[in-house]
C-alpha positions in Angstrom: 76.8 -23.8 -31.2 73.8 -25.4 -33.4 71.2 -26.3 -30.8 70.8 -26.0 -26.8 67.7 -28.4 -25.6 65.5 -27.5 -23.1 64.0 -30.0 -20.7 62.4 -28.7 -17.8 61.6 -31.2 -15.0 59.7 -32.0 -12.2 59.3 -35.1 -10.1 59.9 -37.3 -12.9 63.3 -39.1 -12.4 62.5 -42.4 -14.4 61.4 -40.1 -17.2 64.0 -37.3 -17.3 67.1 -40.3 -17.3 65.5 -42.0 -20.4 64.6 -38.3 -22.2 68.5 -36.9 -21.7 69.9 -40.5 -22.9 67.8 -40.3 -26.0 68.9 -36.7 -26.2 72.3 -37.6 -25.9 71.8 -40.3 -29.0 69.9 -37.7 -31.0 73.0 -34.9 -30.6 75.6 -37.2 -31.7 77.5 -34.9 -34.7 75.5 -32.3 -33.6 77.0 -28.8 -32.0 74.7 -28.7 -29.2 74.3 -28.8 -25.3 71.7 -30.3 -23.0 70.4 -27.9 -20.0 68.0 -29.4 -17.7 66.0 -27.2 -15.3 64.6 -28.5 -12.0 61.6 -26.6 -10.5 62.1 -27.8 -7.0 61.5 -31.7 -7.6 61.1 -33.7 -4.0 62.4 -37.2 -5.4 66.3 -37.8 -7.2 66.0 -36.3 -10.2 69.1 -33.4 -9.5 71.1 -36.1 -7.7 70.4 -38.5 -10.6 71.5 -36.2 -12.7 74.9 -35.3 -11.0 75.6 -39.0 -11.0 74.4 -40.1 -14.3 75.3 -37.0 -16.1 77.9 -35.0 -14.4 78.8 -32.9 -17.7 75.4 -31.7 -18.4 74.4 -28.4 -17.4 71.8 -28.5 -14.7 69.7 -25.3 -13.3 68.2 -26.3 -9.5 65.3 -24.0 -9.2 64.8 -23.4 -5.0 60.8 -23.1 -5.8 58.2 -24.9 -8.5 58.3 -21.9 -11.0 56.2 -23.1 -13.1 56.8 -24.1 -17.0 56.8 -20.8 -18.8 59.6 -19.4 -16.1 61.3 -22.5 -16.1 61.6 -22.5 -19.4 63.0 -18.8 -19.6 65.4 -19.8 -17.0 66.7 -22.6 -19.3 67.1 -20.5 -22.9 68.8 -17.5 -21.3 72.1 -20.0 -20.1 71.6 -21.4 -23.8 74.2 -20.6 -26.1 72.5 -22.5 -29.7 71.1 -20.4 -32.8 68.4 -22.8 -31.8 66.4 -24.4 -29.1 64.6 -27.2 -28.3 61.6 -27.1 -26.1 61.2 -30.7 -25.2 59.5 -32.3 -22.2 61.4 -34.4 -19.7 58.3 -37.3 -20.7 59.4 -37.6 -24.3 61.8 -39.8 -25.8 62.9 -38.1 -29.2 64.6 -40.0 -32.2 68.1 -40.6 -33.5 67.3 -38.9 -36.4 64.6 -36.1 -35.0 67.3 -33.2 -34.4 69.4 -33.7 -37.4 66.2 -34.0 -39.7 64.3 -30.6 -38.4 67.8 -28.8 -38.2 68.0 -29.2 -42.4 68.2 -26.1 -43.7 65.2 -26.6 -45.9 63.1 -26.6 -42.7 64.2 -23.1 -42.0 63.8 -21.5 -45.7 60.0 -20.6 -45.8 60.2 -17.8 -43.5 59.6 -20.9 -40.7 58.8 -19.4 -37.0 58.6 -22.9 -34.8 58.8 -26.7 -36.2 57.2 -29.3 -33.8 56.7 -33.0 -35.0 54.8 -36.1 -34.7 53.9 -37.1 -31.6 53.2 -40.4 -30.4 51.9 -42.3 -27.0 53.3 -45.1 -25.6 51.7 -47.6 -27.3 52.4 -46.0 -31.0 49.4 -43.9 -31.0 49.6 -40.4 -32.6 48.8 -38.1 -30.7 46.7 -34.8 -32.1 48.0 -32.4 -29.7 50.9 -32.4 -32.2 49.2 -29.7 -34.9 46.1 -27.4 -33.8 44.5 -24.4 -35.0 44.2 -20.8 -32.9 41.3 -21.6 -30.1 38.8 -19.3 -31.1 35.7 -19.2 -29.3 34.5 -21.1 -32.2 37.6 -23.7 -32.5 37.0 -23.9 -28.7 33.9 -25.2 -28.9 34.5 -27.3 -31.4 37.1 -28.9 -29.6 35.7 -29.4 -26.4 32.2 -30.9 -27.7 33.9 -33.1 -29.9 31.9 -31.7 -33.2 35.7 -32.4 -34.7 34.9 -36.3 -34.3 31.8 -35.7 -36.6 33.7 -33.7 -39.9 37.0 -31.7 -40.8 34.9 -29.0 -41.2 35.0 -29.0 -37.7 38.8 -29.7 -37.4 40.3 -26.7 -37.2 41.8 -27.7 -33.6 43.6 -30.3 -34.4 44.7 -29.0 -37.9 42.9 -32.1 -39.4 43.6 -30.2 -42.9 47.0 -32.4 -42.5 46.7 -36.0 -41.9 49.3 -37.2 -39.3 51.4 -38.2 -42.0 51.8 -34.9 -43.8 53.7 -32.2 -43.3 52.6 -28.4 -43.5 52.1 -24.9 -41.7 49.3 -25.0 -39.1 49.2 -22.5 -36.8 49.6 -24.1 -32.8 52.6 -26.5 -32.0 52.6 -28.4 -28.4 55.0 -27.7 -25.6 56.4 -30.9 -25.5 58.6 -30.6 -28.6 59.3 -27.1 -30.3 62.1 -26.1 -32.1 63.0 -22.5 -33.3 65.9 -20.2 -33.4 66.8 -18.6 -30.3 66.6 -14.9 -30.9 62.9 -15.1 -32.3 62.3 -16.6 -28.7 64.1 -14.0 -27.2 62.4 -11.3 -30.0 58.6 -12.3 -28.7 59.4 -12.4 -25.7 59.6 -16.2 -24.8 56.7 -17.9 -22.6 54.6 -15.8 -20.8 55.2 -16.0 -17.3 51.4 -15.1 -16.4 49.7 -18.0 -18.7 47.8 -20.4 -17.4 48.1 -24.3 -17.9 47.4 -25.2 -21.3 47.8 -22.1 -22.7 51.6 -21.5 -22.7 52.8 -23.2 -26.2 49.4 -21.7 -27.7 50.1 -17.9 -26.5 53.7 -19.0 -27.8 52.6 -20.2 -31.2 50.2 -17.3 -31.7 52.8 -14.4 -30.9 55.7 -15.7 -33.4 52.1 -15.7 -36.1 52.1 -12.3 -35.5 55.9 -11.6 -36.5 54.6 -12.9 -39.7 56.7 -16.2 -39.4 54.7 -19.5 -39.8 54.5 -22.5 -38.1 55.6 -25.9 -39.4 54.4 -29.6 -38.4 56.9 -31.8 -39.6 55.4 -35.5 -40.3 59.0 -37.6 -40.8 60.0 -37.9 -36.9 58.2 -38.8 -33.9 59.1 -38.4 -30.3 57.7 -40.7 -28.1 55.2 -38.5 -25.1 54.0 -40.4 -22.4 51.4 -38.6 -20.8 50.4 -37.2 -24.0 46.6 -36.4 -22.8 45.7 -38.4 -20.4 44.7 -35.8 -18.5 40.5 -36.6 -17.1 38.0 -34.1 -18.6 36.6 -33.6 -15.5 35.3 -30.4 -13.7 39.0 -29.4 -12.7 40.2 -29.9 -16.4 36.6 -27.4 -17.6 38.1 -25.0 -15.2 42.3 -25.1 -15.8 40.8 -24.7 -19.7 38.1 -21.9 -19.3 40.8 -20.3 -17.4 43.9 -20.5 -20.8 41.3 -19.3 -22.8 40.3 -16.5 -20.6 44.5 -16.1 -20.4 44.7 -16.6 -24.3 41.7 -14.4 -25.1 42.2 -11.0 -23.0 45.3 -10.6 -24.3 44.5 -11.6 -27.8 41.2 -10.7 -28.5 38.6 -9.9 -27.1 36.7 -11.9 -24.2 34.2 -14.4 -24.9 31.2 -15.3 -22.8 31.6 -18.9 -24.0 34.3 -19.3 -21.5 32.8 -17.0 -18.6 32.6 -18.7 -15.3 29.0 -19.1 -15.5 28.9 -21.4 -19.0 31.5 -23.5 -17.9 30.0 -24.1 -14.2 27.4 -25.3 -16.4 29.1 -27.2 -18.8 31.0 -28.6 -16.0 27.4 -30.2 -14.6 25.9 -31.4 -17.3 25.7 -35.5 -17.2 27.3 -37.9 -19.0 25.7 -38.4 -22.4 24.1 -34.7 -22.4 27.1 -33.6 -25.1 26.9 -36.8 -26.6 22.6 -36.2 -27.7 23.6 -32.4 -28.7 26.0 -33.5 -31.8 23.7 -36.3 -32.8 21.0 -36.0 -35.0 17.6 -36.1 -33.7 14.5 -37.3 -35.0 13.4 -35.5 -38.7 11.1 -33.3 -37.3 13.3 -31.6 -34.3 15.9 -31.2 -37.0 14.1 -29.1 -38.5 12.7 -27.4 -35.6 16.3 -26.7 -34.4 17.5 -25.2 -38.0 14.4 -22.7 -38.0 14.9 -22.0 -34.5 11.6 -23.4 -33.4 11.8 -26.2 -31.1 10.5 -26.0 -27.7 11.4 -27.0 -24.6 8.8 -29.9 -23.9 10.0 -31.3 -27.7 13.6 -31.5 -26.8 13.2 -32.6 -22.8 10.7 -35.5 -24.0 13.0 -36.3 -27.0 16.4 -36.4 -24.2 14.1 -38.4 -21.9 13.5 -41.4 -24.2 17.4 -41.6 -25.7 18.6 -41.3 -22.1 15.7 -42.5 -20.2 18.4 -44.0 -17.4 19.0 -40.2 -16.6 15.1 -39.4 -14.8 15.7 -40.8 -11.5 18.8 -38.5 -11.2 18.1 -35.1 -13.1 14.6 -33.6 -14.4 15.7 -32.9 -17.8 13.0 -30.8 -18.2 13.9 -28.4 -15.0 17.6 -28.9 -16.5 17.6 -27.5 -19.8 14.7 -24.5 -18.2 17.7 -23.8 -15.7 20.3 -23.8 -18.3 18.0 -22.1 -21.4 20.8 -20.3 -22.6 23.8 -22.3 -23.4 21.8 -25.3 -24.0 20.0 -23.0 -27.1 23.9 -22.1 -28.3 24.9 -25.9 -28.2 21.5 -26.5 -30.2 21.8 -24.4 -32.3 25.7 -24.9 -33.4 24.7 -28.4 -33.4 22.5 -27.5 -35.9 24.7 -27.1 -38.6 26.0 -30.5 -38.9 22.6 -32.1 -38.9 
């Protein structure tokens, strides 16, 4: 057998019918096999699929394992040299499988290939090709410095447009493909990862066989949800928390991501991001590239660009509170000015 998809599911019925039809399209002349895992879903989805799809191999988890087990249930009942990681929110093409299965995908010592990704409404989304998270990246990333410069797009792999295709080093959980036994070799998903860092601990361990990763610009699969995920507090924390994941076992720990900075972070009002990765008037420019502004300088400059801010916050008592990671921002910031 050529391929065994993976779509792992929970409590999205409307979803999972419209992924395995376009699954079932896609597969057509293809050697392959569907398996859909259920972790436990409360609405139809098993009994939907026992009706709609009687043939199609289906795994009823008793408990909400989570996605990296869930997963690992799948690909051990797969029987296809490869796999398809593919969320049950996606619809893929009719010609994504047969295009990333040529064998000139697979001839330049290729680990995982993921594609484009799309919302919706057409829009790509840049989840599909990312850079390893370093503390740096990280930052990058979540103070939207990327927005301002490539230079700064390591994240998102922003060396490739969408429309080219190329080795980058992090593919997305919602559409992976690779050959089952390097899965199997590293080990699969780790079953201890945190949200949002499963497909990136993934990625990184089949970098280290010395395999690369491959974006592959000339299919898209439809993602719903994509990320519409809110940056709130919750999203700080479930992020701090993968990179935490990603970093102890990687590397070494960063105090970028230590409780403390991101309770911070998590605090700071709207807008307060927005002033750090702006320029500044001439003269704090400067002051920020020598290391020399001061407190009263920056709180007075902040006051008059977000003047609508002093009823709720003394800026000034704000950045004394927060001295530290407000100078890091600054001075990163800096660079770009």
């Amino acid at each position: 057998m050529q391929l065994s998809v993976i779509i792992l599911n929970y409590n999205v019925r409307y979803f999972l019918e419209q992924c395995v039809l376009s699954v079932q399209k896609a597969l057509e002349g293809i050697d392959g096999e569907i398996i859909v895992i259920d972790n436990a879903s409360s609405d139809d989805s098993c009994e939907m699929m026992k009706t709609k799809f009687p043939h199609i191999k289906l795994i009823e988890n008793k408990d909400n394992l989570g996605f990296p087990k869930g997963n690992n249930i799948g690909v051990a009942r797969a029987k296809g040299e490869y796999i398809c990681i593919l969320n049950p929110d996606t619809v893929v093409a009719e010609d994504t499988f047969t295009k990333i299965l040529n064998t000139k995908n697979w001839q330049l010592n290729i680990g995982i290939i993921g594609c484009k990704l799309i919302d919706g409404a057409g829009n790509f989304l840049p989840e599909s090709k990312r850079g390893v998270p370093t503390p740096w990246v990280a930052f990058t990333k979540i103070f939207g410095l990327y927005k301002i410069s490539n230079y700064f797009g390591k994240y998102y792999a922003q060396h490739l447009s969408e429309n080219e295709s190329g080795k980058v080093d992090i593919l997305v959980g919602a559409f992976m493909m690779m050959k089952r036994e390097l899965y199997l070799k590293v080990g699969g998903f780790d079953e201890n990862c945190f949200m949002y860092s499963d497909d990136i601990d993934l990625s990184y361990l089949v970098l280290k066989t010395g395999k690369s990763n491959y974006y592959f610009h000339e299919t898209s699969v439809i993602h719903y949800k994509g990320e519409s995920t809110v940056r709130d507090g919750t999203y700080m924390k479930r992020f701090r928390e993968a990179m935490q994941f990603f970093y102890k076992k990687h590397f070494n720990k960063s105090w970028f991501f230590s409780n403390a900075s991101t309770a911070t972070m998590a605090r700071m009002p709207d807008g307060f991001v927005d002033l750090i990765v702006t320029s500044p008037p001439y003269n704090m420019r400067t002051r920020i590239r020598n290391g020399k502004y001061t407190t009263r300088e920056w709180s007075e400059h902040f006051s008059k660009k977000y003047a609508h801010f002093r009823d709720d916050l003394s800026i000034h008592e704000y950045y004394r509170q927060h001295r530290r990671i407000i100078s890091e921002m600054l001075r990163v910031s800096s660079l770009v000015l």
